[in-house]
N, C-alpha and C positions, 0 to 999 in steps of 0.2 A: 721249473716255474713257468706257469705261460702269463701270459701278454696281460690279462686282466690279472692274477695274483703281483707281477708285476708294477701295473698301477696304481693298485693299492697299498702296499709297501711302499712307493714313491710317496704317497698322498701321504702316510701313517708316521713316516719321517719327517717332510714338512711340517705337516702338522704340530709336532714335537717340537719340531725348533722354533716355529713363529707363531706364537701368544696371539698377535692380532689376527693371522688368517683362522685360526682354533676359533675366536671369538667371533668372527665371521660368518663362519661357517654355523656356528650355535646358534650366532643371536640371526639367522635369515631361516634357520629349523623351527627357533622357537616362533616365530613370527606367523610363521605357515600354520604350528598349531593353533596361535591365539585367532587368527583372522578363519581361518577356515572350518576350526574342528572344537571352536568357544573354549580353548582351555585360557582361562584367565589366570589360574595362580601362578605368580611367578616362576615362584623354586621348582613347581610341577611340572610348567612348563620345559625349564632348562634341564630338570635332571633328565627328562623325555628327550630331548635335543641329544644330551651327551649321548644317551641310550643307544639313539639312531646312531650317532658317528661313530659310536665302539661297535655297532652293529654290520656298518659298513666298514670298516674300515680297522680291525682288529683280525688278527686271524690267530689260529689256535697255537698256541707257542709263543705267539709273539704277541703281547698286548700292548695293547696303546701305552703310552708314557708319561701319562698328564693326568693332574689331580682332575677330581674332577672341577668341571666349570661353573662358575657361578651364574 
């Protein structure tokens, strides 16, 4: 495993365990869409947000571990 798969496995663990940095991380993705890229539905928004962080941050075998976010 190198350095960067590494990090992300660190990140996809955390993530897991603390509900508020999860939330964090979603509700400052979804923000970037509403302000920059006009998406204004809510749920649109965050199921987009989740999308990004499983996209970052899932890798193949091992998926993330969290419902999705609201």
């Amino acid at each position: 495993m190198n350095k960067i798969q590494k990090a992300r496995e660190m990140m996809r663990e955390e993530l897991d365990k603390d509900e508020e940095l999860k939330y964090g991380y979603q509700s400052n993705i979804a923000m970037i869409l509403h302000d920059r890229y006009g998406i204004t539905d809510y749920k649109k928004r965050n199921e987009a947000a989740n999308e990004i962080l499983k996209l970052i941050f899932e890798t193949k075998g091992d998926p993330i571990h969290w419902n999705k976010l609201s």
